[in-house]
C-alpha positions in Angstrom: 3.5 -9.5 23.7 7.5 -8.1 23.4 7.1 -10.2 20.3 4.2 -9.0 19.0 5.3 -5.2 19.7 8.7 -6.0 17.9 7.2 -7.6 14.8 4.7 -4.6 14.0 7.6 -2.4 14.8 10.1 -3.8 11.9 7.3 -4.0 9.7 6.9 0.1 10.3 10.4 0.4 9.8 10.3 -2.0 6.7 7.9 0.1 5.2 9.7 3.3 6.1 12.2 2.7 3.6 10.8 4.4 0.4 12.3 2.9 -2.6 11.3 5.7 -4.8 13.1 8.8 -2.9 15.9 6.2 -2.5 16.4 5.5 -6.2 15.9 9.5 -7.0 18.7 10.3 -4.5 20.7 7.5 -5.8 20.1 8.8 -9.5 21.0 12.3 -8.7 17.2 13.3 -9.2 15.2 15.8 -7.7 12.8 14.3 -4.4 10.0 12.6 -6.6 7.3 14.1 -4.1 8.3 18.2 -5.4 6.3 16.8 -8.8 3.1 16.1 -9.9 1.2 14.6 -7.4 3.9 15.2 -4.6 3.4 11.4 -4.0 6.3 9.4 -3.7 5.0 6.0 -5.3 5.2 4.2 -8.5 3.0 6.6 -10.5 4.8 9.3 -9.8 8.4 7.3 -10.8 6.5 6.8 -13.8 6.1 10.4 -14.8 9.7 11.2 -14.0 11.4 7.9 -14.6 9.6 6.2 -17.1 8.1 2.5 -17.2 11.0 0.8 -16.3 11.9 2.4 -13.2 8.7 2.6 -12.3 8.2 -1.4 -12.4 11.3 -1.5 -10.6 10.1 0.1 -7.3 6.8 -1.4 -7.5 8.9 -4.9 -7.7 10.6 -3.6 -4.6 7.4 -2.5 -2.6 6.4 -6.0 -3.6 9.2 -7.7 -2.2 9.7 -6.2 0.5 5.9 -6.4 1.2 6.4 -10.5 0.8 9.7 -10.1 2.9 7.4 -8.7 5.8 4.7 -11.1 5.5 6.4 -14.2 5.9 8.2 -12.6 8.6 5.1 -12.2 10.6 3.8 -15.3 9.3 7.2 -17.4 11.0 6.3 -15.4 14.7 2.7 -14.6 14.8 -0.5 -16.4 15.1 -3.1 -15.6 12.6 -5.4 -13.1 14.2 -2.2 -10.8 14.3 -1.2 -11.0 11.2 -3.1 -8.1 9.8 -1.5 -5.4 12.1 1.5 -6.5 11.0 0.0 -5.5 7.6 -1.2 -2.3 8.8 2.1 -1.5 10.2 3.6 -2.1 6.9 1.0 0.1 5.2 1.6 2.9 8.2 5.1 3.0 7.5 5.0 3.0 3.8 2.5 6.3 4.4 3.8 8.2 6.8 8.3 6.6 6.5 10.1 8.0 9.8 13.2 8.1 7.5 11.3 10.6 5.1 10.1 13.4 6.9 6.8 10.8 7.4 5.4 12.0 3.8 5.5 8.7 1.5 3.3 6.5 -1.0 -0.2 5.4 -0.2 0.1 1.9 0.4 -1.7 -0.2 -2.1 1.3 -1.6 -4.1 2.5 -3.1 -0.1 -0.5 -4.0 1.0 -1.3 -6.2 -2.2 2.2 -7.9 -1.6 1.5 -8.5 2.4 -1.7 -10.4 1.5 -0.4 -12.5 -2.0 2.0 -14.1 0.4 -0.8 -14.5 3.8 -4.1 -14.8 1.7 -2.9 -15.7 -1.8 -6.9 -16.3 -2.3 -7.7 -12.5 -1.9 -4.4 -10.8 -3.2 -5.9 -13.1 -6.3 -9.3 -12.2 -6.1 -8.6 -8.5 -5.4 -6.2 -8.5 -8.2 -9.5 -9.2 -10.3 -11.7 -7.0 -8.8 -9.2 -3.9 -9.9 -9.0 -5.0 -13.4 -12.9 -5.6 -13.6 -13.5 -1.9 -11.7 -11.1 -0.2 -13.6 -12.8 -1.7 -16.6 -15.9 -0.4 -15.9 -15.1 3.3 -14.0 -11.4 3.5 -15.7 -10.6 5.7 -12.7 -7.5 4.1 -10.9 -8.1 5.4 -7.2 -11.7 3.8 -7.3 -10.4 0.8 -8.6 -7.9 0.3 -6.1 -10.6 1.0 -3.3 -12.4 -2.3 -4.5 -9.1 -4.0 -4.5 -8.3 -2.5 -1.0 -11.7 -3.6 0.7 -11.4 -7.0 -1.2 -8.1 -7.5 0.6 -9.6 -6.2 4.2 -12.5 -8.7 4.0 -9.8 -11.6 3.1 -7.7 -11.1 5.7 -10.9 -10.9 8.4 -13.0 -14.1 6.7 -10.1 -15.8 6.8 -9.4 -15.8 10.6 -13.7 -15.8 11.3 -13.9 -12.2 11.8 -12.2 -12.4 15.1 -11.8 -8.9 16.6 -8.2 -8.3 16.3 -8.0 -9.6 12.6 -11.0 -7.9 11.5 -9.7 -4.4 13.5 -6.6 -4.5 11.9 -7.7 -5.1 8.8 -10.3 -2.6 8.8 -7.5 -0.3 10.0 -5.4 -0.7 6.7 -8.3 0.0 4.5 -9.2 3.2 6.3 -5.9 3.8 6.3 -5.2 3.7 2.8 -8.9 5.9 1.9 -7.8 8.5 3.8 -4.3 8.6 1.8 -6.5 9.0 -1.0 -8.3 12.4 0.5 -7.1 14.1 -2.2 -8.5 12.1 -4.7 -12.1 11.6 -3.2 -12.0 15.6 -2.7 -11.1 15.9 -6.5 -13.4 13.8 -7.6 -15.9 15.2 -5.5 -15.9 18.4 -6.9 -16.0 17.2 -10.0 -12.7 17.3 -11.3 -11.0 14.9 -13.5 -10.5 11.8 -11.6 -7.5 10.8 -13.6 -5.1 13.8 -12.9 -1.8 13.8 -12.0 -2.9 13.7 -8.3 -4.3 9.8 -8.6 -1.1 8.0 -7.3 -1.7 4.8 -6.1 1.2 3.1 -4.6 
């Protein structure tokens, strides 16, 4: 159990360490969540930074997403391994080394699974594009992609309770980062404001 407890515990500090307030504070830059969307995630790099920068930290989130995940693949069994995603997801959302205000946890939750269920990070990377291609609103888009990554992670351990939890956990997780957006788009708003950050 110590084991267990230590593992979720680096991959909440792992995803505490936002890349994009690190860069901006590195670059002289204001805090990239006192601009647009106040969402410190690759969108918002994007609006400041540009396209490179922005490909940059989602590289990072990526990696360090992958870094986590075969961490928790090397100490846990399967039916844990989706906490440890969650965890990463938690601390990507709510970084103790950022005043707990960070991204919204797509971008590391998509990198947790392509190295634990390459099947689904594949299959959810499809679902997006086909969503997107449909709705062209990114936030719904990355919803499908989302849920198609929470069912992967619970088929693929037979629904046992603590995979299925945990990764039911991550995707309500990640929908309520997205409040804004459902609120917006609720009310009828434009869907693709500067608001719809998704990493």
């Amino acid at each position: 159990m110590e084991k267990i407890i230590l593992i979720y515990l680096a991959a909440y500090l792992a995803g505490s360490i936002n890349f994009a307030i690190v860069f901006f504070k590195l670059a002289g830059k204001a805090d990239p969540r006192l601009s647009f969307s106040g969402n410190a995630g690759t969108t918002n790099v994007y609006r400041q930074a540009g396209y490179f920068w922005a490909t940059v930290i989602l590289l990072l989130d990526i990696g360090r997403a992958l870094g986590v995940a075969a961490v928790a693949v090397h100490f846990l069994e399967g039916k844990y391994l989706p906490w440890a995603g969650f965890f990463l997801v938690l601390g990507n959302s709510f970084p103790c080394f950022h005043n707990f205000r960070g991204g919204k946890g797509v971008a590391n939750y998509l990198g947790f699974t392509l190295l634990v269920e390459p099947w689904a990070a594949l299959l959810a990377a499809i679902m997006w594009v086909a969503t997107y291609g449909v709705y062209r609103i990114t936030f719904v888009a990355s919803f499908v992609m989302v849920f198609t990554l929470a069912i992967g992670h619970a088929f693929s351990n037979y629904w046992v309770f603590s995979a299925a939890s945990g990764a039911a956990a991550t995707f309500f997780l990640i929908l309520y980062n997205h409040r804004k957006n459902i609120i917006e788009y609720w009310r009828g708003n434009n869907p693709i404001a500067p608001s719809d950050e998704e990493n």
